[in-house]
Structures are given as C-alpha cells and as structure tokens.
VONU-842717 format. One record per residue: residue in one letter; residue number from 1; x, y, z of N, C-alpha, C in turn. Coordinates in steps of 0.001 Angstrom, whole numbers. Example, Ala and Ser with C-alpha at 12.3 -4.5 7.8 and 13.67 -1.06 7.14 Angstrom:
<residu:a; num:1; neast:13190; nnorth:-5690; nup:7800; caeast:12300; canorth:-4500; caup:7800; ceast:13200; cnorth:-3300; cup:7800>
<residu:s; num:2; neast:12850; nnorth:-2250; nup:7080; caeast:13670; canorth:-1060; caup:7140; ceast:12900; cnorth:30; cup:7870>
END
This chain:
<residu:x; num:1; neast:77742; nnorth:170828; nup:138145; caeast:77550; canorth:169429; caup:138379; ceast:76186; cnorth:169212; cup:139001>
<residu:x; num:2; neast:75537; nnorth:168127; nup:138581; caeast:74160; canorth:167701; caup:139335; ceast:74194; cnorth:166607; cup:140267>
<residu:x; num:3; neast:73500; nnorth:167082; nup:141035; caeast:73697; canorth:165677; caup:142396; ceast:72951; cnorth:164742; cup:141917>
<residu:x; num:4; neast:72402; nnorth:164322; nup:140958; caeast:71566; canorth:163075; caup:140531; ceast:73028; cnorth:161933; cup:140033>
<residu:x; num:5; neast:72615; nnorth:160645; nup:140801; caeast:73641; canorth:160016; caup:140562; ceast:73635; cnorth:159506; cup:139571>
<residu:x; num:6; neast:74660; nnorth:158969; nup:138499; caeast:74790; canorth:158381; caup:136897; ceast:74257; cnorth:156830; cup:137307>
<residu:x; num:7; neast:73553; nnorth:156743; nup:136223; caeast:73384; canorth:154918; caup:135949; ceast:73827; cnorth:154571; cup:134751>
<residu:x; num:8; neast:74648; nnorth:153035; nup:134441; caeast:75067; canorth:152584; caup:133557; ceast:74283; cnorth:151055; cup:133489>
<residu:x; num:9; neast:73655; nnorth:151246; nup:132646; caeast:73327; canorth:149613; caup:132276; ceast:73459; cnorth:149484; cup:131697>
<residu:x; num:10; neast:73713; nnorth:147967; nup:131744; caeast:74077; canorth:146767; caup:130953; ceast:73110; cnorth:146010; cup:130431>
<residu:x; num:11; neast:73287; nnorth:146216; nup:128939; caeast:72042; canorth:145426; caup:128554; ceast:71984; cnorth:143817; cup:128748>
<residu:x; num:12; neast:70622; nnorth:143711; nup:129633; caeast:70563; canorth:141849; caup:130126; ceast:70109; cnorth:141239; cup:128424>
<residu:x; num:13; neast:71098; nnorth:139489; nup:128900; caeast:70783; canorth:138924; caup:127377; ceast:69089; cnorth:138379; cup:127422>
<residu:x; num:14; neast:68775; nnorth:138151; nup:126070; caeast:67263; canorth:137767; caup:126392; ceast:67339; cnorth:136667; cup:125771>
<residu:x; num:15; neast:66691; nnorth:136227; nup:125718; caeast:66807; canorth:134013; caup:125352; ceast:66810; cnorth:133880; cup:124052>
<residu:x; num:16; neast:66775; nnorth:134798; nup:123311; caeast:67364; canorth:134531; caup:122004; ceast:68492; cnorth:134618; cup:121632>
<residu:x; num:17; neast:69260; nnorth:135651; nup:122286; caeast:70612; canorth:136013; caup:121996; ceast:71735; cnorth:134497; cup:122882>
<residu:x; num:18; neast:71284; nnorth:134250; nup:124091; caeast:71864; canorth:132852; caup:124297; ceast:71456; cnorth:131458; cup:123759>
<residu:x; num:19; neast:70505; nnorth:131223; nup:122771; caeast:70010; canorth:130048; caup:122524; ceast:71157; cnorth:130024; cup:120735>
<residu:x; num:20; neast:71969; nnorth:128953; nup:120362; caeast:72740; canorth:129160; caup:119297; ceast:72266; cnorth:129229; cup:117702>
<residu:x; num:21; neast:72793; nnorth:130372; nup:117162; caeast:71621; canorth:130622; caup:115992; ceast:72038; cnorth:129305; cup:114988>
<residu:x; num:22; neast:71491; nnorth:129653; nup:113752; caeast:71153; canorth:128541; caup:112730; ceast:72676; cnorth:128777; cup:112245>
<residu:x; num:23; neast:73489; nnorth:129907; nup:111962; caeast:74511; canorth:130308; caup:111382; ceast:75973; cnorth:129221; cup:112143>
<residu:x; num:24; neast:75881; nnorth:129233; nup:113666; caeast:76679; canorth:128845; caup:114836; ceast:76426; cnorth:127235; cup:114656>
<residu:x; num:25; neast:75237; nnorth:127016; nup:114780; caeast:74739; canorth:125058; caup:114526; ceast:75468; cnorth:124423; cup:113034>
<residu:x; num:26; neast:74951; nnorth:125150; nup:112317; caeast:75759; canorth:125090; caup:110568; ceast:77300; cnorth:124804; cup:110838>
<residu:x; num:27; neast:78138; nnorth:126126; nup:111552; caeast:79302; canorth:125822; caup:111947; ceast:79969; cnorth:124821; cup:112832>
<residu:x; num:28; neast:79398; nnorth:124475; nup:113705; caeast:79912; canorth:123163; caup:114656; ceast:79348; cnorth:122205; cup:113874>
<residu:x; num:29; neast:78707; nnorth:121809; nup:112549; caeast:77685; canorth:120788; caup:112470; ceast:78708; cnorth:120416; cup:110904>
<residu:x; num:30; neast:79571; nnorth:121057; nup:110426; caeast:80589; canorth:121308; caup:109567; ceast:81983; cnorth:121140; cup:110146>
<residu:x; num:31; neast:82050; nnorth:121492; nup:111154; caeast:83441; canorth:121345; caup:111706; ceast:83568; cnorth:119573; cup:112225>
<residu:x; num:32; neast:82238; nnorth:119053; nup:112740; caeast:82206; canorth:118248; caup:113165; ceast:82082; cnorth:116970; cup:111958>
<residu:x; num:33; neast:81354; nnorth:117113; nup:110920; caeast:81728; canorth:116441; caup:109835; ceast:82920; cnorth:116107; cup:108627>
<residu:x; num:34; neast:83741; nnorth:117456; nup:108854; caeast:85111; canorth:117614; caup:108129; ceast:86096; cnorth:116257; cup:109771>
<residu:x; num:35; neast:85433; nnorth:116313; nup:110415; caeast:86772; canorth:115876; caup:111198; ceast:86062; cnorth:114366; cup:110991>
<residu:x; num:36; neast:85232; nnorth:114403; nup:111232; caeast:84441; canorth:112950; caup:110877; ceast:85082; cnorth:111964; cup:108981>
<residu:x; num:37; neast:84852; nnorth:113283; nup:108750; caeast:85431; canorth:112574; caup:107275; ceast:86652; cnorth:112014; cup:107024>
<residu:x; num:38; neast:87981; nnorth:112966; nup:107924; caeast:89472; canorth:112757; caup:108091; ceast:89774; cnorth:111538; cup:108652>
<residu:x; num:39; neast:88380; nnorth:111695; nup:109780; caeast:89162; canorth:110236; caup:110608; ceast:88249; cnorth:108750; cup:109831>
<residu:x; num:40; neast:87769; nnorth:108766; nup:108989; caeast:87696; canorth:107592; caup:108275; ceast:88454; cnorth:107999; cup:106961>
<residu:x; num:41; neast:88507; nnorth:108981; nup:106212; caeast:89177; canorth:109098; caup:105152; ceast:90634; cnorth:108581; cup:104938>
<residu:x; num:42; neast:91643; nnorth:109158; nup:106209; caeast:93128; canorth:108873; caup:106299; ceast:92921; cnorth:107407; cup:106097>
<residu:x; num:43; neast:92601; nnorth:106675; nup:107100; caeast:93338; canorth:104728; caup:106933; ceast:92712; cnorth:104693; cup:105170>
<residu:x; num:44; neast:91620; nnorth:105181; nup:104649; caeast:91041; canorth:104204; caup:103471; ceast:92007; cnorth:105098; cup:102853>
<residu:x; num:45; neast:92825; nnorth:106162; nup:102477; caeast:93923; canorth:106675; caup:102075; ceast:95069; cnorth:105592; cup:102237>
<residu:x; num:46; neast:95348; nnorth:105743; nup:103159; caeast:96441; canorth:104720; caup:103369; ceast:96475; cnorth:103407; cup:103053>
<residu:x; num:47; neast:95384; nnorth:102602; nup:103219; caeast:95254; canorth:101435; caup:102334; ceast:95312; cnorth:101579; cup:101024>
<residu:x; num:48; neast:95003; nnorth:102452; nup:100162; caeast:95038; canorth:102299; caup:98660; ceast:96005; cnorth:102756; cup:98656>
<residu:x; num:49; neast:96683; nnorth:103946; nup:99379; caeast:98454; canorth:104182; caup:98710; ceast:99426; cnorth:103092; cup:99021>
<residu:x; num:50; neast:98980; nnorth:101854; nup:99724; caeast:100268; canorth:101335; caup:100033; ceast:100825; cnorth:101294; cup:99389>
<residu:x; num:51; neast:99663; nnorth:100042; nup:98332; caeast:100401; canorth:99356; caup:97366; ceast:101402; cnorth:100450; cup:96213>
<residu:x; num:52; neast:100854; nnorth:101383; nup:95640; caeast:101674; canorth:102431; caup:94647; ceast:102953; cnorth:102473; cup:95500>
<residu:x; num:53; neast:103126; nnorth:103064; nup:96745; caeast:104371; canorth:103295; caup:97146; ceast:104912; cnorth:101956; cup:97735>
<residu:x; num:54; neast:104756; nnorth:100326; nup:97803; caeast:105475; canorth:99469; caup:98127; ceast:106226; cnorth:99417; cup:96928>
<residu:x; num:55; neast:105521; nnorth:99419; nup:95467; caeast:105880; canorth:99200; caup:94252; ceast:106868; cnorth:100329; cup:93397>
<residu:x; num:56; neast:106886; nnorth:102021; nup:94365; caeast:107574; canorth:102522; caup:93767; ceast:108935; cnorth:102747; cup:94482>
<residu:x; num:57; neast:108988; nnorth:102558; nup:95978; caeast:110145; canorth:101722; caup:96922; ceast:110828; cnorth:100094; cup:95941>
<residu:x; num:58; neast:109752; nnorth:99227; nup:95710; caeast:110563; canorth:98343; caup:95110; ceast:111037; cnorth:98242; cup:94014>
<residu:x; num:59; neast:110815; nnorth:99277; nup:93174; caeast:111700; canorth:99225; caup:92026; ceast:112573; cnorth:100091; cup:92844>
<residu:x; num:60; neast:112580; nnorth:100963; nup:93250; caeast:114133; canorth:101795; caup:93415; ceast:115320; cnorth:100580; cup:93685>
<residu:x; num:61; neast:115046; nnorth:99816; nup:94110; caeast:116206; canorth:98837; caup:94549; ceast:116248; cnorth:97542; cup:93939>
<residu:x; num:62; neast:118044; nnorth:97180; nup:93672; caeast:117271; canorth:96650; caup:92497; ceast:118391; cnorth:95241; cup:92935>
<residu:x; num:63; neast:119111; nnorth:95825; nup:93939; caeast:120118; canorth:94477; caup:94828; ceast:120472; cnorth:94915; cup:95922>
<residu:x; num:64; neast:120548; nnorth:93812; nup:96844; caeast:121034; canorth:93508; caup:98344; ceast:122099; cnorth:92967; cup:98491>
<residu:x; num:65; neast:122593; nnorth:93179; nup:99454; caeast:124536; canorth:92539; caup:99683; ceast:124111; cnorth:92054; cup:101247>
<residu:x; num:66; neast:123864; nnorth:90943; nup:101225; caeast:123608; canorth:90535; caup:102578; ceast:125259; cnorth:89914; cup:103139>
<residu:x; num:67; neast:125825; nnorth:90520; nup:104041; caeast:127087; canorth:90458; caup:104422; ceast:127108; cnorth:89037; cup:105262>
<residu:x; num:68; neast:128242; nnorth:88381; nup:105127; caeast:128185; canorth:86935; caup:106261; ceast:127078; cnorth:86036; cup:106063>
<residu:x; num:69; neast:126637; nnorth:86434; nup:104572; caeast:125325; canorth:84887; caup:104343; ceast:125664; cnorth:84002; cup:103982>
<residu:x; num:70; neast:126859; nnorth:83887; nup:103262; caeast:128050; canorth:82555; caup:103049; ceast:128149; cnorth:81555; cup:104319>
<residu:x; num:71; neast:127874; nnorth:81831; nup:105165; caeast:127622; canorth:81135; caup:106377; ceast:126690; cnorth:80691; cup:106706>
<residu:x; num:72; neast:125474; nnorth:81086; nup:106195; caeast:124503; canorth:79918; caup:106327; ceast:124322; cnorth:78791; cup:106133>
<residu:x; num:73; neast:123941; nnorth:77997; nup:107275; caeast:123963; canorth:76586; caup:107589; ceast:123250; cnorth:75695; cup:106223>
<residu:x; num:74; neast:123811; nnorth:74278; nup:106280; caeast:122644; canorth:73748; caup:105100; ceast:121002; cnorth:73874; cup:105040>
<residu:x; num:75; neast:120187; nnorth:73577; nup:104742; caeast:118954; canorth:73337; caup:104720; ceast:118339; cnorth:74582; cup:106196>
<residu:x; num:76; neast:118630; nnorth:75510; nup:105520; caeast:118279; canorth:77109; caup:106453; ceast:117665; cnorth:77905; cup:105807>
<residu:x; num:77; neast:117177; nnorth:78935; nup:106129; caeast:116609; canorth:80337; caup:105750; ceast:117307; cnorth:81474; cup:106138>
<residu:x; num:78; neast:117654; nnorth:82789; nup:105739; caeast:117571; canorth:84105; caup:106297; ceast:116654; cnorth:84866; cup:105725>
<residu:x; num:79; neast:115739; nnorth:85439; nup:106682; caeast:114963; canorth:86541; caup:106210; ceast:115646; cnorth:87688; cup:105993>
<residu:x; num:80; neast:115283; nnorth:88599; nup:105003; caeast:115794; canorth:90015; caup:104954; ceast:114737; cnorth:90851; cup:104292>
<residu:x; num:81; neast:115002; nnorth:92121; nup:104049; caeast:114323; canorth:92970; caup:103413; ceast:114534; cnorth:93182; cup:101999>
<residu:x; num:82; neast:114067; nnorth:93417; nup:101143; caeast:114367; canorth:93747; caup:99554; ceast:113284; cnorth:94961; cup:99801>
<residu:x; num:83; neast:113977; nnorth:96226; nup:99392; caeast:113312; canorth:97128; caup:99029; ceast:112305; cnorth:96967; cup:100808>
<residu:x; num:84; neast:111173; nnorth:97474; nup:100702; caeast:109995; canorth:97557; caup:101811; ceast:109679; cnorth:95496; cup:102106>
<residu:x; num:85; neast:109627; nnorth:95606; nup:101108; caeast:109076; canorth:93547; caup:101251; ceast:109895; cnorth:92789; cup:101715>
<residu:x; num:86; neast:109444; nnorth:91577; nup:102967; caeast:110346; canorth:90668; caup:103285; ceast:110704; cnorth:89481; cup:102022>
<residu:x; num:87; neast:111498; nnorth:89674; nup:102092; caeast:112664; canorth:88120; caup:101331; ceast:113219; cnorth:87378; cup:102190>
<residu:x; num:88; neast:113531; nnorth:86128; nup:101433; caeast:114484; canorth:84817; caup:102290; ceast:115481; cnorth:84269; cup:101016>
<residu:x; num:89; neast:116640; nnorth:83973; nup:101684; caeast:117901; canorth:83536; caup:101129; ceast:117613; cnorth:81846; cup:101639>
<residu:x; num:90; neast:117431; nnorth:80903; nup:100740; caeast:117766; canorth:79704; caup:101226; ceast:118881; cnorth:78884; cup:101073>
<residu:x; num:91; neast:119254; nnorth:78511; nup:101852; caeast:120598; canorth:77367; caup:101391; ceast:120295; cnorth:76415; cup:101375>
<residu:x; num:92; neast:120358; nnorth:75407; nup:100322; caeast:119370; canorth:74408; caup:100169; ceast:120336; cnorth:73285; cup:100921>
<residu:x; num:93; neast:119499; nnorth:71954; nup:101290; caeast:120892; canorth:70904; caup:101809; ceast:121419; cnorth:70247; cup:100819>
<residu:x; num:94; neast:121151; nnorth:70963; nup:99433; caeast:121722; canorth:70262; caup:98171; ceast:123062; cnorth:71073; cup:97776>
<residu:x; num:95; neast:123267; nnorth:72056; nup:98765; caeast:124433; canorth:73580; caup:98388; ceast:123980; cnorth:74592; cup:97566>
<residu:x; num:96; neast:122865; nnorth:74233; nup:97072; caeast:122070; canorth:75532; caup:96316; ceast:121105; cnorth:76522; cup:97312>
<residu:x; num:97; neast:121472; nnorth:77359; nup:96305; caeast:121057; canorth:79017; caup:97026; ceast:120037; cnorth:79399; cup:96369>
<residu:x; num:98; neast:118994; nnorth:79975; nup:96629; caeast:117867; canorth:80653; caup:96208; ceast:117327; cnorth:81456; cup:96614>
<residu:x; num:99; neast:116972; nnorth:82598; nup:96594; caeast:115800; canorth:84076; caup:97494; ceast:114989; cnorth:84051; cup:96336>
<residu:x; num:100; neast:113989; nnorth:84307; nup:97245; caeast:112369; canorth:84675; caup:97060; ceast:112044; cnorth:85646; cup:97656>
<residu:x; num:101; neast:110595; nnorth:86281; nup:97366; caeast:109887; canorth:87093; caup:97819; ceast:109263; cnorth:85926; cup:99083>
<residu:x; num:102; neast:109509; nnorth:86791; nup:100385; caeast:108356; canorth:86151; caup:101511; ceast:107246; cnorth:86708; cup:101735>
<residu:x; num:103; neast:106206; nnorth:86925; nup:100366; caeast:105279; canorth:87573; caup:100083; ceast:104330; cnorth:86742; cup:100221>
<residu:x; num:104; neast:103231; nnorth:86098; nup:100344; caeast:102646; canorth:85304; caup:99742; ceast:101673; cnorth:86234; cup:98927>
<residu:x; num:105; neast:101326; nnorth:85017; nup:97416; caeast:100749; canorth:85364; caup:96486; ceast:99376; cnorth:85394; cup:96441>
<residu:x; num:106; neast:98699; nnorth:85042; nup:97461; caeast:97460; canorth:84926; caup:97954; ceast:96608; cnorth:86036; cup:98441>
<residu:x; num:107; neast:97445; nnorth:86458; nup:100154; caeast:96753; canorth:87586; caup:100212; ceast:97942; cnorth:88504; cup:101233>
<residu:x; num:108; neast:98943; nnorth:87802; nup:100373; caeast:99886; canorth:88472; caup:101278; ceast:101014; cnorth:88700; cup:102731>
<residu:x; num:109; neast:100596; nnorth:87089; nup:102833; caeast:101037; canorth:87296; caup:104166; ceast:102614; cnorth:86938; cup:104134>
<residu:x; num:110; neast:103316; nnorth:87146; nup:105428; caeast:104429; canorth:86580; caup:105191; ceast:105191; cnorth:85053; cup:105222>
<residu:x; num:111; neast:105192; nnorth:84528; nup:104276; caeast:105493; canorth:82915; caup:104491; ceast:106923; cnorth:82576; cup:105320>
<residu:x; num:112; neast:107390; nnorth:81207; nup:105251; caeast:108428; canorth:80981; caup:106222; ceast:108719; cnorth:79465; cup:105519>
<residu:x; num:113; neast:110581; nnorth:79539; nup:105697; caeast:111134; canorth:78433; caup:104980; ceast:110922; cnorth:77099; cup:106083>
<residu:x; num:114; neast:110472; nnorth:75931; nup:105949; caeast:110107; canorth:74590; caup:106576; ceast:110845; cnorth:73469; cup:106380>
<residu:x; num:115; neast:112882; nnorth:73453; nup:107078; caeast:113412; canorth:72277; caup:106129; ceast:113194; cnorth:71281; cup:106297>
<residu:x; num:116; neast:112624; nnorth:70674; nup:107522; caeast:111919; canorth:69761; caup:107655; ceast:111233; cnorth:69100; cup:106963>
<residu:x; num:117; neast:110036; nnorth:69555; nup:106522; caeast:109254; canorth:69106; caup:105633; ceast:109548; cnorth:69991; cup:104143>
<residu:x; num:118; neast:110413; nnorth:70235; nup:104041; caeast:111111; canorth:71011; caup:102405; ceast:110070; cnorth:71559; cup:101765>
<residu:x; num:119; neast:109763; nnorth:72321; nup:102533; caeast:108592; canorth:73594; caup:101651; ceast:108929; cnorth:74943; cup:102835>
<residu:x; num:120; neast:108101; nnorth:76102; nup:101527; caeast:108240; canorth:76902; caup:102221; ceast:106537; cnorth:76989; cup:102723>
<residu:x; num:121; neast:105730; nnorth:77755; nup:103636; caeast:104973; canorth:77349; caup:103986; ceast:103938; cnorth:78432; cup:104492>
<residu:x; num:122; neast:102763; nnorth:79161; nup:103949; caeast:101981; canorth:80262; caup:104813; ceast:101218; cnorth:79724; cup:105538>
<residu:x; num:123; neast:101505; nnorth:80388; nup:107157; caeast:100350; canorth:79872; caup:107858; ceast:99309; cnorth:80133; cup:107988>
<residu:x; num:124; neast:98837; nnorth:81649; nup:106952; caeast:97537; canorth:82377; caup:106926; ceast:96622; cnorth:81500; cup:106515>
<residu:x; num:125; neast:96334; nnorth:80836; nup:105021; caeast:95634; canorth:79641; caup:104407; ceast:95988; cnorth:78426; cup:104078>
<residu:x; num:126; neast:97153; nnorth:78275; nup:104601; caeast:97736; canorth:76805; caup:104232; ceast:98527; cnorth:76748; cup:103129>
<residu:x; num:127; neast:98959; nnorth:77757; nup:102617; caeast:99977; canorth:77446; caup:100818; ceast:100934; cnorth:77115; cup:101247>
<residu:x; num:128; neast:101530; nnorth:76342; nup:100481; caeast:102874; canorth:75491; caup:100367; ceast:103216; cnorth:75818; cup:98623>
<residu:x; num:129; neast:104926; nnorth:76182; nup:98778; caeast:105719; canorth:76815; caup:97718; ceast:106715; cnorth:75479; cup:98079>
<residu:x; num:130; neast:107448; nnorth:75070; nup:96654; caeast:108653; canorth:74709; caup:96343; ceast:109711; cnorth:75835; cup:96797>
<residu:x; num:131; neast:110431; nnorth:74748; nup:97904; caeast:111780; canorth:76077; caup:97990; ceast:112662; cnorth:75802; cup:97060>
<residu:x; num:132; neast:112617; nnorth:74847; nup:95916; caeast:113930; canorth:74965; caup:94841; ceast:113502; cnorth:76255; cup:93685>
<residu:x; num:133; neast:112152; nnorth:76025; nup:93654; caeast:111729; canorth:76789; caup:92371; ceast:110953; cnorth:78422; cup:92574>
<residu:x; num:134; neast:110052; nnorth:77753; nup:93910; caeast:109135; canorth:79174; caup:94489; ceast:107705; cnorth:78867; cup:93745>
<residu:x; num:135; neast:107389; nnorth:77464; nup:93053; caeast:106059; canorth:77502; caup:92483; ceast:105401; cnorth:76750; cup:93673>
<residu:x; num:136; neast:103465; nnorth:77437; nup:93823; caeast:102683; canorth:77034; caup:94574; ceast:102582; cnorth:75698; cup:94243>
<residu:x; num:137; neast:102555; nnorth:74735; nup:95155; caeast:102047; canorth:73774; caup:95466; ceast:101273; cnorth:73335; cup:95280>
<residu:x; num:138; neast:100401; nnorth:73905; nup:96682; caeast:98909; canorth:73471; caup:96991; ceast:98697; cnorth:74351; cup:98215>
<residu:x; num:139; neast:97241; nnorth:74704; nup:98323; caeast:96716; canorth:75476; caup:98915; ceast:95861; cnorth:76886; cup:98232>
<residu:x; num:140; neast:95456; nnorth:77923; nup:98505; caeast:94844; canorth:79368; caup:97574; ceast:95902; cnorth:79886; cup:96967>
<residu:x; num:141; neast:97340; nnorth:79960; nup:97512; caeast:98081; canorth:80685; caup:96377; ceast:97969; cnorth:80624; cup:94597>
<residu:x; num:142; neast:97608; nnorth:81709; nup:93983; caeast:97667; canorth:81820; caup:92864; ceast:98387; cnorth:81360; cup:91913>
<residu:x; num:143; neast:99676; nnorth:82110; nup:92477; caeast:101257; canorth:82027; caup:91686; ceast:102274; cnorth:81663; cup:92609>
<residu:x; num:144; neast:103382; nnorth:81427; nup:91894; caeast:104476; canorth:81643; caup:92747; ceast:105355; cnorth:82384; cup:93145>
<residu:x; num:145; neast:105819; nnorth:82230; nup:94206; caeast:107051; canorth:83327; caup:94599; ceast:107513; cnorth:84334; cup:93931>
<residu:x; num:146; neast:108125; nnorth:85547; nup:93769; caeast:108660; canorth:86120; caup:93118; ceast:110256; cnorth:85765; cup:93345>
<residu:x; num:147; neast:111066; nnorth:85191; nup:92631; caeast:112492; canorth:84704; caup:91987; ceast:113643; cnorth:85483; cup:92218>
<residu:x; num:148; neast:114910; nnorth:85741; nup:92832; caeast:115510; canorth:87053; caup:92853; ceast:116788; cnorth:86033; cup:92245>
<residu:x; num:149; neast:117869; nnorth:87054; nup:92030; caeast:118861; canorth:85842; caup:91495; ceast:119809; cnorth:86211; cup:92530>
<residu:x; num:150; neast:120725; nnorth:85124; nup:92689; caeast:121591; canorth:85071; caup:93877; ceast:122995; cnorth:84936; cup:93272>
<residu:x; num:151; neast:123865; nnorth:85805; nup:94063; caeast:125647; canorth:85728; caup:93775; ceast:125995; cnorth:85660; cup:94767>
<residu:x; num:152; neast:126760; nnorth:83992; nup:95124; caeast:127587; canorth:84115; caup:96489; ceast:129245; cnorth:84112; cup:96143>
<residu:x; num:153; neast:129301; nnorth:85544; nup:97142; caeast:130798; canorth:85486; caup:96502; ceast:131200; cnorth:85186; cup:97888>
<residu:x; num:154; neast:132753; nnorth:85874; nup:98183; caeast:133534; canorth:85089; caup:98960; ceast:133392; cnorth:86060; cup:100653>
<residu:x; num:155; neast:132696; nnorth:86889; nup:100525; caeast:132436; canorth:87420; caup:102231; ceast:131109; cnorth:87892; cup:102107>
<residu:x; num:156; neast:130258; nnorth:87818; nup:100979; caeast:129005; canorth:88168; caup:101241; ceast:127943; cnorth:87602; cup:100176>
<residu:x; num:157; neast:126848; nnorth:87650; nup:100346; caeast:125925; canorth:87242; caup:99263; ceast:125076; cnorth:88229; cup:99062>
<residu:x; num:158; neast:125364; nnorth:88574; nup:97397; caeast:124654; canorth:89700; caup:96359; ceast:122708; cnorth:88730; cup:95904>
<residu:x; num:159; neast:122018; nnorth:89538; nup:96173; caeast:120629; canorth:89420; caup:95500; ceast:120372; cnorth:90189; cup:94807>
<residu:x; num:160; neast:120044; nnorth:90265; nup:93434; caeast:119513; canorth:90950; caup:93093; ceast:118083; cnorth:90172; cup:92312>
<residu:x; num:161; neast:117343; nnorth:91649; nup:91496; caeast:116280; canorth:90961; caup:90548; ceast:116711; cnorth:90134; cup:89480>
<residu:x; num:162; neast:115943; nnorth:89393; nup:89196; caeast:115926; canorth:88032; caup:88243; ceast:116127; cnorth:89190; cup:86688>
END
C-alpha cells in the first residue's frame, strides 16, 4: 500500500454543458406547440361535431310518452326533450294540441310559448312563430318550426315525428 492519499474528481460542468442545446429547445418548443394546438383544436372539434351527433341522437328517437300531459291547462306549454333538442307540447285554448321543435330556425336559440299574446316567441332576435301551425311570422327566422305529431290518449301524451 502507498501512503499517497487517492483523489476522485468530479468533473466540473462548463457553460456549455448547462446552457440548453438546440436538440432540448426543439423539444420543449414542440411539446409546447402540440399542447397549444389541443387547447384550441378540442372546442373548434367540438363545435363542428355537434351538429353530426345532435342529428345522429335525433334520429335514434323517433317518440316521446310524456306521462300526465293530459293535464295540461288550456292555453299552456310543456317543455320537454325530443331526442338531445328541446320541444314544447301546446294545449291550445281552442283544445288543440301541438309540439314543435323549441329550436329556433334562425340561429338556434331556444324559443318559448306566449299565450298571452298567442305566439310562440325568440328572445334572441325577435322571431315570432304561429303556435297553431309553427310557421315564422316575422322577425330573421327562416323557416318554421319543426312539426311533431301528437296522440293524447287517456294517461299520457305520445309525440312522435310527423
């Protein structure tokens, strides 16, 4: 054995080895744009799939059994669902029954039955629908309502498509 004592060094870093190479910048500069892309990509995803999947939800269904709607008052509304989309059952104060789509044809929003003034009515742009028929009025709506046909039997009321 030799009495000379052992040294171990450690090699010190030199300012290149801590400054981040071109390979490391590339990688955070990629990671950081893939996540950049996701988080605007998903919603503009989701806006264009709505519509395909509202439309392939609303055909699957093709009638509603709204239980205890025989009880609706004269000159009333019930909202319900058809498929994903809101609908309304009206009872007219004439004893006639009618559902619609509470879609509006415009840009969509959800309208609301008015027996008061006997329309149905969006408050987004002002359209006004016939609640006997579901045709626009007056206001931007395009078209009218979409039509469902109605069966009131004796403990519930059947909707289905026209």
């Amino acid at each position: 054995m030799s009495d000379f004592p052992v040294i171990i060094e450690t090699p010190v870093p030199t300012d290149t080895e801590s400054t981040p190479t071109r390979r490391a910048f590339l990688g955070i500069a990629t990671a950081a744009g893939l996540c950049y892309a996701g988080a605007i990509g998903y919603p503009v995803y989701r806006y264009l799939a709505s519509p395909a999947e509202m439309a392939a939800s609303e055909t699957a269904v093709t009638e509603v059994t709204l239980d205890k709607a025989q009880d609706l008052p004269l000159a009333s509304a019930l909202m319900f669902k058809f498929g994903s989309s809101p609908a309304m059952l009206i009872h007219g104060a004439d004893d006639s029954w009618v559902a619609f789509s509470a879609v509006c044809t415009h840009l969509g929003c959800t309208v609301k039955f008015e027996p008061e003034l006997n329309r149905i009515h969006c408050s987004c742009h002002g359209g006004t629908y016939d609640p006997h028929t579901g045709k626009n009025v007056s206001g931007p709506p395009p078209k009218p309502l979409k039509a469902y046909k109605v069966n009131v039997g004796a403990t519930n009321v059947v909707v289905s498509r026209a």
